[in-house]
C-alpha positions as CSV (number, residue, x, y, z in Angstrom):
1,X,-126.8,-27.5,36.3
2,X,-123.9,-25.0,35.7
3,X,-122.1,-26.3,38.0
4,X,-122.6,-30.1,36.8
5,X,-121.9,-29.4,33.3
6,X,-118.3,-27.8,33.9
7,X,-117.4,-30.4,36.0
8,X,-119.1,-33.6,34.5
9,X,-119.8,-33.5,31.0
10,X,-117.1,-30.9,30.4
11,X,-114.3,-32.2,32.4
12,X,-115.1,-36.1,31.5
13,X,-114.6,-35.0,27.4
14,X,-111.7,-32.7,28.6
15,X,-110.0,-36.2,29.9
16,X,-109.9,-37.8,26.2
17,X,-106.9,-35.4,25.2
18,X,-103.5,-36.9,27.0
19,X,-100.6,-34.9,28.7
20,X,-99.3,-33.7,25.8
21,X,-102.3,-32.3,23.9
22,X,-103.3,-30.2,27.2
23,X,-99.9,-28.9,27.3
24,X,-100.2,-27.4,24.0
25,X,-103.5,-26.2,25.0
26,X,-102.6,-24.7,28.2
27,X,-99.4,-22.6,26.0
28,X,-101.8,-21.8,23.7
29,X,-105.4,-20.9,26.1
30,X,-104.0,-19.6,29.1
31,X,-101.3,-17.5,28.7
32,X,-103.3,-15.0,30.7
33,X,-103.4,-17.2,33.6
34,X,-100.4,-17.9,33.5
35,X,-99.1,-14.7,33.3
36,X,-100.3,-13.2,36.3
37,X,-98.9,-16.2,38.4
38,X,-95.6,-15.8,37.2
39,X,-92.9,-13.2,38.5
40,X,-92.3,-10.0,37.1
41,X,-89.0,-10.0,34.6
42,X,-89.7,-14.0,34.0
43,X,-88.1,-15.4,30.6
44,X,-90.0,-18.6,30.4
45,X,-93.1,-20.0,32.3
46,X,-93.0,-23.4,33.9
47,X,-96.3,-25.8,33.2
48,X,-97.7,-26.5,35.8
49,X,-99.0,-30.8,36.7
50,X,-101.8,-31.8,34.6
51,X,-104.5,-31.6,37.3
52,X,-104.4,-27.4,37.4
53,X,-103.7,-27.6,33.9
54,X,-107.4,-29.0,33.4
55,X,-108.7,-26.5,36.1
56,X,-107.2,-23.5,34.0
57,X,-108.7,-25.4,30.7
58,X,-112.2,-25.6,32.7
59,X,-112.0,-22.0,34.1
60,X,-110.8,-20.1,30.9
61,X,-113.3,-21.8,28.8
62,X,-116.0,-21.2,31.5
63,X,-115.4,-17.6,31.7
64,X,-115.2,-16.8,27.9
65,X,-117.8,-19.1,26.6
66,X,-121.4,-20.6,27.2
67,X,-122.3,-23.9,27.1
68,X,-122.9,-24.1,22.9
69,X,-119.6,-22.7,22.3
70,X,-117.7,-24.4,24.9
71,X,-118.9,-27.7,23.3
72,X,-117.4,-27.0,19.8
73,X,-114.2,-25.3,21.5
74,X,-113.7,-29.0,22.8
75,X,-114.4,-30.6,19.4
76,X,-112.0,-28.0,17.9
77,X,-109.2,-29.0,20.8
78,X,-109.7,-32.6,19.9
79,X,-109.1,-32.3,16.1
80,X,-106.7,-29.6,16.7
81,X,-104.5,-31.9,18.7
82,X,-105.0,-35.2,17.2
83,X,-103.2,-33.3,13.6
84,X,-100.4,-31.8,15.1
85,X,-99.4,-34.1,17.6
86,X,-97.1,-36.9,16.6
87,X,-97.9,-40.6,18.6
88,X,-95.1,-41.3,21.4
89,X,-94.0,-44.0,19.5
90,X,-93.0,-42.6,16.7
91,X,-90.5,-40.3,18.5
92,X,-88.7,-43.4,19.8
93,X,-85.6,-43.0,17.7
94,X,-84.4,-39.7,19.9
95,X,-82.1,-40.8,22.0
96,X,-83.2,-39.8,25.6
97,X,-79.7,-40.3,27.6
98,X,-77.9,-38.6,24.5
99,X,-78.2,-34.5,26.3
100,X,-76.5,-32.7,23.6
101,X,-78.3,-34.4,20.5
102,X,-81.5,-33.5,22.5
103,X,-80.3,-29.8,23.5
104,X,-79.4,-29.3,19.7
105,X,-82.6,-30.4,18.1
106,X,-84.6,-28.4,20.7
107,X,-82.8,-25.0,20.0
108,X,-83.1,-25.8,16.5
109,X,-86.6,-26.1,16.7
110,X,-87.2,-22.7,18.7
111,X,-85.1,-21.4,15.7
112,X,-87.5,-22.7,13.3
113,X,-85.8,-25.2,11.5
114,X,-88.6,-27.2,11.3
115,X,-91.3,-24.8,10.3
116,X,-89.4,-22.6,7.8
117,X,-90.9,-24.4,4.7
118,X,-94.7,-24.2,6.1
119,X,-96.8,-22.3,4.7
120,X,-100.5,-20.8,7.0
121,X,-102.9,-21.9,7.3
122,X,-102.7,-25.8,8.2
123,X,-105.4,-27.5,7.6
124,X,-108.1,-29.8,10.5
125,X,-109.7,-32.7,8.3
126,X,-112.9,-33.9,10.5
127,X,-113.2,-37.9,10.2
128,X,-115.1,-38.7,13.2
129,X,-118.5,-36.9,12.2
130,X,-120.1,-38.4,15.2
131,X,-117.6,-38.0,17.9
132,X,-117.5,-33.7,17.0
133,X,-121.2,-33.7,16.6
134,X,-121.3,-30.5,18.2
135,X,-118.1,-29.1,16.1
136,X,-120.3,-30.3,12.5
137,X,-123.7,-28.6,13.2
138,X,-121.8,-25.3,13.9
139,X,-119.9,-25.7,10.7
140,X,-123.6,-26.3,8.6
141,X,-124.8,-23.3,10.4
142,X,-121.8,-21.0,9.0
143,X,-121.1,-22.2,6.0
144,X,-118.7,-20.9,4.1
145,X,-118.0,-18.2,6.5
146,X,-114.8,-17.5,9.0
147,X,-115.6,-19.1,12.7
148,X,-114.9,-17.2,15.5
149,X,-115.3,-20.1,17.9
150,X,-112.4,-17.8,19.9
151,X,-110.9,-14.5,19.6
152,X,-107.4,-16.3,19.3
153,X,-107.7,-18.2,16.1
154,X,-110.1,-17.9,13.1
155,X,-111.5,-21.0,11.3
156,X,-112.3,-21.1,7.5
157,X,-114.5,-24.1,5.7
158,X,-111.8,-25.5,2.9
159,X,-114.0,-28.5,1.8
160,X,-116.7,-31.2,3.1
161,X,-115.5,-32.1,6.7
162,X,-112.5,-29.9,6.3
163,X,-111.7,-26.5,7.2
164,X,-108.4,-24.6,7.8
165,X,-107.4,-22.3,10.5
166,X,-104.8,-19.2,11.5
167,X,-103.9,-17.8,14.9
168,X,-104.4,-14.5,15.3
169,X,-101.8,-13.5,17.8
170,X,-98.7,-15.7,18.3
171,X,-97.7,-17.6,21.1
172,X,-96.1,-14.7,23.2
173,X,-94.0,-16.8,25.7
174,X,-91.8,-19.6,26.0
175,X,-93.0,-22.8,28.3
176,X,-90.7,-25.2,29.6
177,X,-90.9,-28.3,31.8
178,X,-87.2,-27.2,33.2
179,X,-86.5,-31.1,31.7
180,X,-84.4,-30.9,28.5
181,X,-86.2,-34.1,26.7
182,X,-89.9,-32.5,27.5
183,X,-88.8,-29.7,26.6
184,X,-88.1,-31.0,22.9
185,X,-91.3,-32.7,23.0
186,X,-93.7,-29.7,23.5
187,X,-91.8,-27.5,21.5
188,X,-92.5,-30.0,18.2
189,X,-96.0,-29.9,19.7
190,X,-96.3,-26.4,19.0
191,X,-94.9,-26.3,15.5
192,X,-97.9,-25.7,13.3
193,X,-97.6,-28.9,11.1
194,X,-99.7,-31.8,10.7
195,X,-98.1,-34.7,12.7
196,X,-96.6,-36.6,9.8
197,X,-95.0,-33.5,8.0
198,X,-93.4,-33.0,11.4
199,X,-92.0,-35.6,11.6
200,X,-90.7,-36.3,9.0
201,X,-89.1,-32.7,9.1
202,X,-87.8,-33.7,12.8
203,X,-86.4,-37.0,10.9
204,X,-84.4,-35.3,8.9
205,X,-82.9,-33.0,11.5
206,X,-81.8,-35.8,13.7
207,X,-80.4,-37.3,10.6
208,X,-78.4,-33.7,10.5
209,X,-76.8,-34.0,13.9
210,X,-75.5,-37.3,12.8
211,X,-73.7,-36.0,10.4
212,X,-72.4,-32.7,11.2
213,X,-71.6,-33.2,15.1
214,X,-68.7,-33.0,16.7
215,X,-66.8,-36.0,17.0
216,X,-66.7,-37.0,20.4
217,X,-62.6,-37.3,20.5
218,X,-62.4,-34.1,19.6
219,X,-64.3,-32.3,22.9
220,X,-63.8,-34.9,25.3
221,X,-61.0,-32.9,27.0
222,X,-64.0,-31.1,28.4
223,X,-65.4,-31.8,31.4
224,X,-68.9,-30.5,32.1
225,X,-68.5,-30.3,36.1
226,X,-65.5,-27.8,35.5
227,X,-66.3,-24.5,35.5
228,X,-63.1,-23.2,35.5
229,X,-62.6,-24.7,32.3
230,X,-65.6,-23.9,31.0
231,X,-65.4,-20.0,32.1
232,X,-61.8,-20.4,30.6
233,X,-63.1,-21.9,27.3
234,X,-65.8,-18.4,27.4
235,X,-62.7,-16.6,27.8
236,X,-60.7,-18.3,25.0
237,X,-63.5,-17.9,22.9
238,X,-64.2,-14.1,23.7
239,X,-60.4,-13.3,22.7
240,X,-61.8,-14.0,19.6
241,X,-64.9,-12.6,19.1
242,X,-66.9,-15.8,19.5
243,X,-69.8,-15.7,21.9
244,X,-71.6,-19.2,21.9
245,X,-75.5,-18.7,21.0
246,X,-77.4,-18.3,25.1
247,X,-80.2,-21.1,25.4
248,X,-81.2,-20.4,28.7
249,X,-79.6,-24.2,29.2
250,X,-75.8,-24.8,30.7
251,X,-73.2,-23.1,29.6
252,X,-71.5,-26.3,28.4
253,X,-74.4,-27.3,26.5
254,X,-74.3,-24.0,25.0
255,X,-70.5,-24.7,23.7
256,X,-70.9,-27.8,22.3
257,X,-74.0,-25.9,20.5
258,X,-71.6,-23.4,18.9
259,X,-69.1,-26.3,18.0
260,X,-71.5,-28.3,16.5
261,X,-73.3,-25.6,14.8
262,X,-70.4,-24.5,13.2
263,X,-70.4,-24.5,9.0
264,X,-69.1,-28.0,7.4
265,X,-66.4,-26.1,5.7
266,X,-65.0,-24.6,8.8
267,X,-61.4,-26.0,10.2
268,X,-63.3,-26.9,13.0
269,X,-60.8,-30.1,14.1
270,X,-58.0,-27.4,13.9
271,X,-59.7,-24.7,15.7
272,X,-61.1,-27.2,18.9
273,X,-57.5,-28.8,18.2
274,X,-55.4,-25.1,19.5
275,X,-58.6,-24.8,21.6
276,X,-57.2,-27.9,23.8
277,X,-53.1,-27.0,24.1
278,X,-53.8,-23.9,24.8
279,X,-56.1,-25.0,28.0
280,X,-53.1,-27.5,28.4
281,X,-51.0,-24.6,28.7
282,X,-53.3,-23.2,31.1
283,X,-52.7,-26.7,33.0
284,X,-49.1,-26.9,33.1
285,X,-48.8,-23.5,34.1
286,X,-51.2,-24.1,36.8
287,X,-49.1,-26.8,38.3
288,X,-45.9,-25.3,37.9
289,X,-47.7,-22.3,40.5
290,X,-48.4,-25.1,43.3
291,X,-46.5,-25.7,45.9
292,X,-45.6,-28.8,47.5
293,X,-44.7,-29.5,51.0
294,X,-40.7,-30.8,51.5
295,X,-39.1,-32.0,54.6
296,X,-36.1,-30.0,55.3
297,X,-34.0,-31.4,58.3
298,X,-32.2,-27.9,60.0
299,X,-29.7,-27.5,63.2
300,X,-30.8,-25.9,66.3
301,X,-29.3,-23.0,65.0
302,X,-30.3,-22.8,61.8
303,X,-33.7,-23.3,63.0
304,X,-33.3,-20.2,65.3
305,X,-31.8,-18.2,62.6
306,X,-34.7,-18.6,59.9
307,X,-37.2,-18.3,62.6
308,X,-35.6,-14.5,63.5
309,X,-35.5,-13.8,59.7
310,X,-39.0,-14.7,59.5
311,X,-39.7,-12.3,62.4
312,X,-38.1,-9.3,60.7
313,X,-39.0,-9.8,57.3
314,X,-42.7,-10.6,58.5
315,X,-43.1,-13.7,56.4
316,X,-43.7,-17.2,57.1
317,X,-40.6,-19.9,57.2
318,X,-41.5,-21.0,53.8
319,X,-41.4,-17.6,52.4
320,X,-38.0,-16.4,53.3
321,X,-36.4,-19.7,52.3
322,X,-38.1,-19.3,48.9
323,X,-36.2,-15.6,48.9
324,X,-32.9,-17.4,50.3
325,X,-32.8,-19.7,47.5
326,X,-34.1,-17.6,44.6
327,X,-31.4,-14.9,45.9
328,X,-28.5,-17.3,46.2
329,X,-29.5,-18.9,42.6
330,X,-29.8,-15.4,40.8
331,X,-26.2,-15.0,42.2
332,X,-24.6,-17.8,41.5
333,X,-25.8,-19.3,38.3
334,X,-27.3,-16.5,36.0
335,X,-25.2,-14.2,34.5
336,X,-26.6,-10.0,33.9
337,X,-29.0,-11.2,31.5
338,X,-30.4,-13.8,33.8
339,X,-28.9,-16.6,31.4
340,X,-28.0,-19.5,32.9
341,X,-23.8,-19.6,33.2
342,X,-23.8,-23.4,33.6
């Protein structure tokens, strides 16, 4: 019977919540779990597939709760998920190929941009009285009194079929899917806002990047599969003061954060404008240092003579012609100063 309940009637109801809502669930339920499977020194856990999600769902819930509880945990999961979770649909207008629109609006999510006007506790309206039977008889038998339903959060009664609610530790650790676009998506998840306040919050940020980012013609000089541009463009920026904001993402990512983060009154078209001849600079001198190979037709003798001077100055051919020439030019066409008598 044990047995049969966790795995049947449990796990059947367990199924009604989609990817995204045990996702949340699994951040917010089993950060034990999860922290004892990840290494030591760890910034961020990655979620595991959906299948040992449900397991750790099944397991946590059989260990901490009997059968009466478990029942109205679920009914709480349910309603806790259908308010904060926003439909798929209605996420739509992100732009999934557009990386750094994506990577902006995540970090400016984990910075709480979207929650800073919210104010605990959010509120779980019950409209299904029949489908969270089990979550409406324990709310009659504790009436107007806090729920423990779980050490984690505390539930108060607010109304008929209403009842708000407060975490009492916050989520300790970051998740991530180690995908940039999931990653947005289950950090709005775990905003504590009803779905349509959250949205239109998350509106309204997107609506942000389209006016303050960085005009494409202005950064395309970079190239994201250069790293010795970008550890230049570190460099530049270090010289400075600057350090561009770490998001555990790339470091180019992480520059065209800081450039698009940067105030609306800031010279920002000047500043990426010096930004770009000065890595020009970088470029010309770069090519003035390489060397090119040239055909140099030379007698016998000649030949015999440079290879003996090669021998007792212990440089390659190349190399002492170099000297030759640089020597013989020094001499003959700059004066003491090194100013060119010609």
């Amino acid at each position: 019977m044990e047995r049969s309940f966790w795995e049947n009637e449990f796990g059947s109801r367990l199924e009604q919540l989609n990817e995204r809502a045990m996702n949340v669930l699994y951040c917010r339920f089993c950060t034990f779990h999860q922290a004892a499977n990840t290494p030591a020194g760890a910034t961020k856990y990655v979620l595991p597939d959906i299948a040992t999600i449900k397991e750790e769902l099944i397991k946590i819930t059989q260990i901490e709760y009997a059968h009466d509880k478990a029942e109205v945990l679920l009914d709480f999961f349910l309603l806790y998920t259908n308010t904060i979770i926003q439909n798929n649909q209605n996420l739509d207008f992100i732009d999934k190929k557009d990386i750094p629109r994506i990577h902006w609006l995540l970090n400016q999510i984990k910075t709480g941009c979207l929650d800073q006007q919210n104010s605990y506790p959010i509120n779980l309206f019950n409209s299904n009285l029949n489908e969270h039977a089990s979550f409406v008889q324990y709310l009659d038998n504790n009436q107007n009194q806090p729920l423990n339903i779980t050490p984690l959060i505390t539930l108060m009664p607010v109304s008929l079929g209403m009842l708000s609610f407060t975490w009492n530790q916050p989520l300790q650790h970051e998740f991530t899917h180690n995908n940039l676009y999931k990653d947005l998506i289950l950090n709005l998840d775990l905003v504590e806002l009803d779905a349509s306040a959250k949205l239109n919050r998350l509106v309204q940020l997107n609506q942000n990047y389209d006016q303050f980012k960085t005009p494409h013609k202005q950064i395309d000089w970079l190239d994201l599969k250069n790293e010795k541009q970008i550890e230049w463009a570190y460099g530049y920026l270090a010289k400075k003061n600057i350090q561009p904001f770490a998001t555990n993402s790339t470091r180019f990512l992480d520059l065209i954060y800081y450039f698009n983060c940067l105030p609306t009154d800031y010279p920002r078209q000047q500043f990426l404008g010096k930004m770009q001849k000065a890595w020009e600079q970088v470029k010309f001198r770069a090519a003035g240092k390489t060397k090119k190979s040239y055909h140099l037709p030379l007698t016998k003798d000649c030949k015999k003579k440079l290879n003996k001077l090669s021998e007792l100055m212990n440089k390659n051919e190349n190399e002492v012609l170099e000297i030759l020439i640089n020597e013989r030019y020094e001499l003959d066409f700059l004066d003491e100063k090194g100013r060119s008598k010609y």
